[in-house]
N, C-alpha and C positions, 0 to 999 in steps of 0.2 A: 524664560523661554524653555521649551520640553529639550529635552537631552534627546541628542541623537548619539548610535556608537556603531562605529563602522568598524569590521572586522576583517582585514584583507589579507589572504591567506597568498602569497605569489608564488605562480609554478607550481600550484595544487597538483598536477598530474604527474609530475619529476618529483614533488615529494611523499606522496604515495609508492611511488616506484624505491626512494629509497627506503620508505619504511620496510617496506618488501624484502629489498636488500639493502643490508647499513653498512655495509664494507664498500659499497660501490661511490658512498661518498667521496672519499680520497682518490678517487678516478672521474677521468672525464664521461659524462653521462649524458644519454639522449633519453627521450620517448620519440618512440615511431606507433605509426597506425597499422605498421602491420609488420612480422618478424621474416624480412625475408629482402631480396638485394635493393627490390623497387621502390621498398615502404620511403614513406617520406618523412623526415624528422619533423618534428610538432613544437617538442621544445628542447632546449639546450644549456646545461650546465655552463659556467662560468669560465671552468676548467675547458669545455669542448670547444665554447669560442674563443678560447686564446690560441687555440689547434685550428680555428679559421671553421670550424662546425659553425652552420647558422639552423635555424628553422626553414623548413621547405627545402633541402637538399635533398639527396636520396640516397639510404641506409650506405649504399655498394662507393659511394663517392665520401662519405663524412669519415668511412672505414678504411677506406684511401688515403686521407687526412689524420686520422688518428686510428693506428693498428691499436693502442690500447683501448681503444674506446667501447664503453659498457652502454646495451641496451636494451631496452624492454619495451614490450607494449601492453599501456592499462589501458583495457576494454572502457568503453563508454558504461558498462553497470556497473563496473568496478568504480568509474567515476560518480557515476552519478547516487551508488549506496552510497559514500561517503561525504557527498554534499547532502544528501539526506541524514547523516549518521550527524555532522557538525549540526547541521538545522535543527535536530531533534534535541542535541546537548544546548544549543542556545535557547531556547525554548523554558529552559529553567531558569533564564536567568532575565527573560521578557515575554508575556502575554505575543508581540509584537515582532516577530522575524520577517525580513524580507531578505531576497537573495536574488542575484543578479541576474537580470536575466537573458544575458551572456553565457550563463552556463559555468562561468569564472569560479574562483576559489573568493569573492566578495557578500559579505551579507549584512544589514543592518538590524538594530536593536531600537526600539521604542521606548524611553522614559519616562513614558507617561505613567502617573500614580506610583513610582518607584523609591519614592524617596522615601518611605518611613520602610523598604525593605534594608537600602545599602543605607552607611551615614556619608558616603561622597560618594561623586563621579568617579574619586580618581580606586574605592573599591568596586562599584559597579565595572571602570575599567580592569581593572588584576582578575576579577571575577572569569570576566570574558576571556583574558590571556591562559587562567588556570583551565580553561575549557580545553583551548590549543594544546597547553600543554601535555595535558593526559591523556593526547591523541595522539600524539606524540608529532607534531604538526608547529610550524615556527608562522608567525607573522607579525601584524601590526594592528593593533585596536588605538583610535582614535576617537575620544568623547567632543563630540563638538554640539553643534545646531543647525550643522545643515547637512541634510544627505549627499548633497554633490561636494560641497568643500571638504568634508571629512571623508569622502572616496578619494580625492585627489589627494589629499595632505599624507593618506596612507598607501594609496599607489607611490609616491614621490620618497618616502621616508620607506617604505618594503621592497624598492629594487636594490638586488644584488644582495638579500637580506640572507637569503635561500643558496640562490645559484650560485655563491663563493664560499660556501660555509662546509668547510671540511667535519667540521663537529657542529650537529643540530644547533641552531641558534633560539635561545629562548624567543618569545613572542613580547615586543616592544609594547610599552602602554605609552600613549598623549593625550594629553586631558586639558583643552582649554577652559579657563577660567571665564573669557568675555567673546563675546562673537564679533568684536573689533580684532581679536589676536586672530582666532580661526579665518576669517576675510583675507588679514593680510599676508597671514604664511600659504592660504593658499594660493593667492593670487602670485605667490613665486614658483609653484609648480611648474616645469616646464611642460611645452605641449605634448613631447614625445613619450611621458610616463601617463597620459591617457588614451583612453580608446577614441582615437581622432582619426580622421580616413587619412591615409599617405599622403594622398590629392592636397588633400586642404591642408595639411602639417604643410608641406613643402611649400605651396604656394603661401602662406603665411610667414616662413621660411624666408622668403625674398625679400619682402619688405622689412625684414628685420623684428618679426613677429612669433618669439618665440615659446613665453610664459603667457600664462593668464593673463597676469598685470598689464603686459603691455597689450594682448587682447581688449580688456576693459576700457583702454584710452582711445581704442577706435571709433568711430560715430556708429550707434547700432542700423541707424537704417542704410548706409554704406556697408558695411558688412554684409547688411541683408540685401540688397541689391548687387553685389559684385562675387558674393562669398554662395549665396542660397540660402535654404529657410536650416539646414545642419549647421552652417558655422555660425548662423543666426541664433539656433538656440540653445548652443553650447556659449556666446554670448552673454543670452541672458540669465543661464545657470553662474556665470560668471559673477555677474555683476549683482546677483541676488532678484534678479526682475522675474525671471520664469519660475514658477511654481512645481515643486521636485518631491513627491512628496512618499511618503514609504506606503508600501502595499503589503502588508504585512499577510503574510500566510495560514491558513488554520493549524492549530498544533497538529501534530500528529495524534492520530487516535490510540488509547493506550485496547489493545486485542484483549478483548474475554468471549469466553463462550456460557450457555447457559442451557441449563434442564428442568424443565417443571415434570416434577412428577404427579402420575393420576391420585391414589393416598399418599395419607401420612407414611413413612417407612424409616423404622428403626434398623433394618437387618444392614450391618456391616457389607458384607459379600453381593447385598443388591443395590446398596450405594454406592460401592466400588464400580460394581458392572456400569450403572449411569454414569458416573465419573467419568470413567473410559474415553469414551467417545467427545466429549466436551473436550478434554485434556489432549486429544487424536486432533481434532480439529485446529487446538492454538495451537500446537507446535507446527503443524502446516503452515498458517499464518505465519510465525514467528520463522518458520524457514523460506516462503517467499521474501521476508524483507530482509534475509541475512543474518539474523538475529538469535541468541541461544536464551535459554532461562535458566538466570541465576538465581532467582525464588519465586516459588507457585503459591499464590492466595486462593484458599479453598474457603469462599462463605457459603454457609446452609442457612436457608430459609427454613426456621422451625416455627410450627402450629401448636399451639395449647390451647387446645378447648375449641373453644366455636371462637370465629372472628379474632383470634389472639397471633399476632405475629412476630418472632425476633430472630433478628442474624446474628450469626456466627461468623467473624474471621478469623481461618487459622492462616499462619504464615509458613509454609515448608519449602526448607533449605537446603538444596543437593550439597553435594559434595566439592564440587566444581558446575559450574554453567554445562548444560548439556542438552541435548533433542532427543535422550533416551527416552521413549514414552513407558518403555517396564519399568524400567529404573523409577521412574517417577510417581509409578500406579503403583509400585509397590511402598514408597514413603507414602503415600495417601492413605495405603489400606491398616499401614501402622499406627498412623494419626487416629486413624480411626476406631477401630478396633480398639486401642489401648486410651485414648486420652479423651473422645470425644463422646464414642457411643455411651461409654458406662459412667457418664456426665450429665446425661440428659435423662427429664425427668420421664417418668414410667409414660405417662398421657400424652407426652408430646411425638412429632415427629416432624421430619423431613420432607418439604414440599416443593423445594427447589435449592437446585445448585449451581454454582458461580465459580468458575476459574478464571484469574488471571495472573499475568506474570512480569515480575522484573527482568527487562534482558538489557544482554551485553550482545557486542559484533560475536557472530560465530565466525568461528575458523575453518576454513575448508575442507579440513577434515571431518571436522562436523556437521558439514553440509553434503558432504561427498557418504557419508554414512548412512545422512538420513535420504540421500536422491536413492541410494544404492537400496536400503532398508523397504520392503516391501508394503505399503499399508494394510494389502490383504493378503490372509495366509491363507493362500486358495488348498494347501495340503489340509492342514485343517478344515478347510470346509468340505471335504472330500470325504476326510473321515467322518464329519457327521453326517453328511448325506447318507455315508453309509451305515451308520448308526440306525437310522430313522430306518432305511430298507429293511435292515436286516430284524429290527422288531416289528414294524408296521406291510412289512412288504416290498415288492418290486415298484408299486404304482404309487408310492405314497408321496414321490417327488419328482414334480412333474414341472414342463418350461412348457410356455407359452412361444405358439412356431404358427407362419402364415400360411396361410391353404387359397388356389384358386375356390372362389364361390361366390354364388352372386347375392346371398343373402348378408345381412353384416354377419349375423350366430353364425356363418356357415364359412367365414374369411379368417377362421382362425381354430386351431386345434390342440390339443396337449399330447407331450412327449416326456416318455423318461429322460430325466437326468442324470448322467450318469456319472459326467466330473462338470465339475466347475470351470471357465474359463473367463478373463477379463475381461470386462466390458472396453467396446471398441467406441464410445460416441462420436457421432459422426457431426462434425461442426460447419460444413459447407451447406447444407439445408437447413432453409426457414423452420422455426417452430411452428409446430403444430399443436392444434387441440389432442386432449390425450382424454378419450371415451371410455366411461370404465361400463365394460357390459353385462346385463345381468345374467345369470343364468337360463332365465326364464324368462319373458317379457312380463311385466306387473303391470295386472287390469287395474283401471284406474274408474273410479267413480263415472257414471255418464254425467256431463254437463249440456247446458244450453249454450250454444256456438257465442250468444251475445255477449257471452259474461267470460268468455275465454282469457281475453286481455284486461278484467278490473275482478277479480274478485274471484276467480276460479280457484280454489284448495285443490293442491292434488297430492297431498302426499302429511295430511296432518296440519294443526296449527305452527307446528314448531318451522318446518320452511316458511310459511304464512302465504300470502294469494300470491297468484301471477302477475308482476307488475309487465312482462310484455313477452311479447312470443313472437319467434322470425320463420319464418318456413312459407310455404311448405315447397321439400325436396321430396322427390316424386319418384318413388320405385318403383316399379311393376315388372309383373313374367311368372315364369313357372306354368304357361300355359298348355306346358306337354304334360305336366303332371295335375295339378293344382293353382289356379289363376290367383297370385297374389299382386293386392295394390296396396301400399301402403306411401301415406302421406307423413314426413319427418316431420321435425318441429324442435325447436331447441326454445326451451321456455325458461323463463331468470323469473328466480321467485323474490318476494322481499326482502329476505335475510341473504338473498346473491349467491343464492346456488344457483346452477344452471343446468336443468334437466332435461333428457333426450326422450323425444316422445315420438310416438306414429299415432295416425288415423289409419284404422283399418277400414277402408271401405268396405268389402263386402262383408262384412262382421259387424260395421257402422261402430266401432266399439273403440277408445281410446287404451294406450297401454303405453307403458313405461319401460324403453327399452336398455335405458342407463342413465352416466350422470358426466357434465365435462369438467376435468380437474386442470 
């Protein structure tokens, strides 16, 4: 049968809070959902319920109960980076993670094709506990074959594993040998170390129904008729009848970015500059999920000759993990410059670049650096605006600003720039078509109206015909000056551009007034 390994982490939210703080173990300790008298306790130390602290109290009352008592609140992204941080480290150790989805500190491992990686279970299990460990994170891995009996067997062996443990407690391994031991240790589980409603706990309760085992001796269509279709299929998870089976997640994606360049290029100083920006981009990435890089892989796509292709991977190792992007552009430009370019032969060159990275959790210092760290240095782009004026002129840089006008050329005008300012996008409007217009309108060949939609060239073979045309929007005015009518048109050629055209009526003449991107 395939291996299943269940990994139950208990009080994930209170052990986070002590990683945070590791002196506050030796005290009684809560999580609340919010730091102030009203918050409500969430979960509770071992120590805070001998002090009569339960969950669902509130902060100003548990504080009343225990003057010494320590507590903090972890944010839901704080929770949920690190049920993504564990899910990513299990990951290496199975194709196959699922994770509860409860939200819990639970997750399971797939065995499928695993055997010529570990030479037993009981290393595939250590494997998994060494994960916990160097999270610095306590719990229970359990190798069984079945995803519900090995959640239960590890819920029932990980209480109080955590919430008593004044000194972290390593992470327990159980590894059954046959699915006749896994059945019958978990059929000793009691009800109230699973997620069972209070309702049905209790009412089960009465009858003297308080493990699995003595659940399974009940008649299931009796349950299912007195009990509902929940204690019904918590039933048949019991007894092995209901089918429970892992959903396993996609890995996470390992972030790279990527640059093709238009030639070959050998020059150092203009590889760097394409680097840049690649390297700008992951560590954005790599700071929405929390994450620093502890080494940047830089491959070059090299060209020799006509049709000759080979990569390059180099490996570059900071100093410590970091989201410094100079820091990091300048080991690239070292690699460069000294190991790589004056390596490669005279013919060849560079036609694409590739970063990516190994990371670790970053530190909040490290995240607080790079939120604070500007990505654009609008001083900088100040000074070369005014670089560009003061050789080329006052008018040489110019912004794009809306004008009343009833023409489209006529709904838009240019302005000095004079500084630079951040873009503001505005995210409560729909997107829109974005018209790039020409300067001029371009006459377009005269065609035969019939052939408009199969076979009309307007602009070269390389767009190739119009495969359909939608219009026509209908301008007209100017009858105090000059009477204009123009019929719009947005035409999709074969290769799926899509270009903006009019009919000029009284000119009877087509023309190309832009293009939509």
């Amino acid at each position: 049968m395939t291996r299943v390994a269940c990994i139950d982490i208990p009080a994930l939210p209170l052990q986070l809070l002590w990683r945070r703080q590791p002196a506050w173990r030796a005290q009684p300790t809560v999580v609340v959902d919010e730091d102030r008298p009203q918050g409500l306790v969430l979960v509770a130390s071992e120590a805070a319920r001998a002090l009569r602290v339960l969950p669902g109290q509130r902060y100003a009352t548990a504080l009343a109960l225990a003057p010494e008592l320590r507590a903090g609140v972890v944010p839901p992204e704080e929770l949920a980076a690190a049920q993504d941080e564990i899910a990513g480290r299990l990951h290496a150790l199975s194709p196959e993670v699922t994770r509860d989805d409860a939200g819990c500190g639970t997750f399971w491992l797939g065995g499928a094709g695993l055997a010529g990686v570990y030479p037993s279970a009981t290393a595939w299990g250590a494997a998994a506990a060494a994960v916990l460990d160097a999270l610095g994170l306590s719990g229970v891995v359990v190798v069984g074959f079945s995803r519900f009996a090995t959640c239960a067997v590890a819920r029932a062996r990980g209480h109080g594993l955590v919430v008593s443990a004044v000194e972290r407690a390593g992470t327990r391994v159980h590894v059954f040998a046959r699915d006749l031991d896994e059945r019958t240790t978990a059929r000793a589980v009691p009800l109230d170390r699973l997620d069972v409603d209070p309702a049905l706990r209790d009412a089960l309760a009465r009858l003297g129904v308080t493990t699995l085992g003595q659940l399974v001796r009940l008649p299931g269509g009796g349950v299912l008729e007195r009990f509902g279709s929940a204690a019904h299929r918590l039933y048949q998870l019991a007894t092995g009848e209901g089918w429970d089976p892992l959903a396993p997640e996609p890995p996470p994606e390992a972030p790279d970015e990527r640059v093709l360049l238009d030639d070959p290029e050998l020059d150092a100083e203009r590889l760097v500059f394409a680097t840049k920006g690649a390297l700008d981009r992951l560590l954005v990435r790599l700071a929405d999920h929390r994450r620093a890089l502890a080494a940047l892989y830089l491959e070059l796509t090299l060209q020799h000759g006509v049709g000759r292709h080979e990569r390059r991977v180099d490996c570059i190792k900071p100093a410590a993990a970091t989201l410094d992007g100079r820091a990091l552009l300048g080991l690239v430009r070292l690699r460069l410059e000294h190991q790589i370019i004056g390596s490669l032969p005279a013919a060849s060159g560079v036609v694409a670049i590739r970063v990516w990275a190994d990371d670790v959790a970053a530190t909040r210092e490290q995240l607080a650096l790079f939120a604070e760290k500007p990505r654009r240095d609008l001083r900088a782009a100040d000074l070369a605006i005014a670089r560009l004026r003061a050789e080329l002129g006052d008018d040489a840089v110019v912004r794009a600003v809306l004008r009343p006008g009833h023409l489209p050329e006529a709904r838009f005008g240019w302005e000095r720039l004079d500084a630079v300012v951040a873009p503001r996008p505005r995210t409560d409007r729909p997107r829109l078509l974005v018209r790039r217009v020409l300067t001029r309108p371009l006459l377009l060949p005269p065609q035969s109206p019939s052939v408009r939609d199969d076979g009309w060239v307007l602009s070269g073979l390389a767009h190739g015909t119009v495969t359909n045309i939608l219009g026509p929007y209908i301008l007209s005015g100017g009858w105090w000056s000059s009477e204009i009518q123009r019929e719009y048109h947005f035409a999709e050629t074969r290769r799926g551009d899509c270009l903006w055209l009019y009919y000029d009526r009284p000119r009877r003449r087509w023309y190309q007034h832009g293009a939509v991107e």
